[in-house]
C-alpha positions in Angstrom: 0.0 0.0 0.0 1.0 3.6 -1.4 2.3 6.3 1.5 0.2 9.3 1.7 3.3 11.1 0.7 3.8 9.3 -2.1 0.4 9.4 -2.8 0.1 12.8 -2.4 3.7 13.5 -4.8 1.8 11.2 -7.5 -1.3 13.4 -7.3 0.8 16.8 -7.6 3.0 15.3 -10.5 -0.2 14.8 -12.2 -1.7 18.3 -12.1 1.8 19.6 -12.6 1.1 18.5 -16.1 -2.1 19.9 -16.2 -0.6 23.4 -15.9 -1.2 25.8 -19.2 -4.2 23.2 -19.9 -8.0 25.1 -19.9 -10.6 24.2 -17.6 -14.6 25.1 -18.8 -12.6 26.5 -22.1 -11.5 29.6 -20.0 -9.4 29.0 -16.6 -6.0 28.1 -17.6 -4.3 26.1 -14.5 -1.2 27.0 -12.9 1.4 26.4 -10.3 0.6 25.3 -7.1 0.2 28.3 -4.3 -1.2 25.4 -1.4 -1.6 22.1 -0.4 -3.5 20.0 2.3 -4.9 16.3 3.1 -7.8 17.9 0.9 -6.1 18.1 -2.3 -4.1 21.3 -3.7 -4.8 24.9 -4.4 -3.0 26.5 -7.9 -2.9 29.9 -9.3 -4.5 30.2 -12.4 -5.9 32.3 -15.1 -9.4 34.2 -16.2 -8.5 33.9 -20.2 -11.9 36.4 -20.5 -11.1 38.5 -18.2 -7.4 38.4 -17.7 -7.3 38.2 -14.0 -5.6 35.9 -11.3 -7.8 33.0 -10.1 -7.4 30.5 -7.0 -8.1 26.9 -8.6 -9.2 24.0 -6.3 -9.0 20.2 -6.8 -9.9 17.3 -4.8 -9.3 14.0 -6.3 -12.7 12.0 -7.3 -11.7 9.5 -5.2 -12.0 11.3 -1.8 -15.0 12.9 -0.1 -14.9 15.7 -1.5 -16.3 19.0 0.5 -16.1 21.5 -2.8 -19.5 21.2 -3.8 -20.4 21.9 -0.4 -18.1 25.2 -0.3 -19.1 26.3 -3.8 -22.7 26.1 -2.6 -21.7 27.9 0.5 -20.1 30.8 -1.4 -23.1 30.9 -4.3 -25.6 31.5 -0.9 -23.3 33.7 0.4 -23.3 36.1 -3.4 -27.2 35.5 -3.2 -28.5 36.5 0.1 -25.7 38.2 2.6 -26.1 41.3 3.0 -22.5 41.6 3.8 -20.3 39.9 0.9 -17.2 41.6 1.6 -14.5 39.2 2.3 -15.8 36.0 0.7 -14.3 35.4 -2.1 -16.6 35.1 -5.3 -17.0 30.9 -6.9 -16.9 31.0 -10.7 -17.4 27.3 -11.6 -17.7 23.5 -9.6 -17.1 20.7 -11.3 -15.3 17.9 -13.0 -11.7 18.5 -15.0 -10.2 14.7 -15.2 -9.9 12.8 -12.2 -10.5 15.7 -9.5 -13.3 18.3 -8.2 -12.9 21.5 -9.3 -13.5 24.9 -7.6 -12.6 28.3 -8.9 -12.8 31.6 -7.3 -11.4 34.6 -7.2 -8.2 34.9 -5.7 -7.6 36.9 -2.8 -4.2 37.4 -0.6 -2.2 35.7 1.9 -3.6 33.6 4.6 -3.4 34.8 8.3 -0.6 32.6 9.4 1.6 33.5 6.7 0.8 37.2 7.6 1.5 36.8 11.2 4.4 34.8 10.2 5.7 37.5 8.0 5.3 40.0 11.2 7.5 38.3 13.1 4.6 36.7 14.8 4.0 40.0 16.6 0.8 41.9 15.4 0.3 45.4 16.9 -2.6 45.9 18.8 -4.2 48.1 16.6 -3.8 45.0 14.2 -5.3 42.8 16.4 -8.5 44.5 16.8 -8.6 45.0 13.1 -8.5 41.7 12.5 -10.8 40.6 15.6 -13.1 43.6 14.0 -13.6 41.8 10.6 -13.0 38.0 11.8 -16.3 38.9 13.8 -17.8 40.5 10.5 -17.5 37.1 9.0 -18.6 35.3 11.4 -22.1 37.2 12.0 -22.8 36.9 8.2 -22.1 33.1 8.4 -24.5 32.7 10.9 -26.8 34.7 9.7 -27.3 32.8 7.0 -27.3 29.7 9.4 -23.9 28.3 8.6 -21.5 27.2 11.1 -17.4 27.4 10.3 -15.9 24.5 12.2 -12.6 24.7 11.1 -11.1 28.1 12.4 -7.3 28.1 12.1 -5.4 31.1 11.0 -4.4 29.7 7.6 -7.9 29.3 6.6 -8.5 33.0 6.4 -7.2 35.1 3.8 -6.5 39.3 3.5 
């Protein structure tokens, strides 16, 4: 039986070939910006409109949580009355052997932020971000969705 990091080498080998290749006839994939147990995250490219994207895949052969987040975000676009800070999903589906979620791409994570500061955040800073974590948060739940997984890198600037 495979390693997971051998597995997980195999899976990146195979998307690394992917990259220039279109996806819906108009996202052209990129390099890889991320990875996780969940599959990868890659830069790519809007051919329509020219801009930066954040691509998505999950191997079919996992259970997959896309859908689910591509269905949170299109609920988010449609009914919060505070969007600001989501980022917006273009397209779900299936490119080859994996998920697929694109969206646009917005900037570094939290950790990598914090990380970059020396792990020192002023304290101005730190109710800033407290400020629009709780932002977030209220939308979320007022759309009666509950965020399980709160870790610094899973919020982005």
């Amino acid at each position: 039986m495979p390693s997971d990091r051998s597995s997980s080498k195999k899976k990146k080998a195979a998307l690394d070939k992917m990259e220039g290749q279109l996806i819906d006839n108009q996202f052209k994939i990129g390099k890889q910006i991320g990875a996780g147990s969940y599959g990868q995250v890659r830069i790519g490219l809007d051919t329509k409109t020219k801009k930066p994207i954040a691509m998505k895949f999950e191997s079919l052969d996992t259970d997959s949580q896309l859908k689910s987040e591509y269905d949170i975000y299109a609920l988010i676009q449609e009914k919060a009355e505070c969007k600001k800070g989501f980022p917006v999903a273009f397209y779900f589906g299936k490119f080859q052997n994996y998920q697929v979620l694109i969206m646009e791409l917005l900037g570094q994570n939290l950790e990598t932020v914090f990380e970059n500061c020396g792990r020192r955040f002023s304290l101005k800073t730190l109710i800033f971000v407290t400020l629009q974590l709780l932002k977030r948060f209220e939308t979320l739940h007022s759309l009666h969705i509950v965020f399980r997984d709160v870790k610094p890198e899973n919020f982005v600037l």
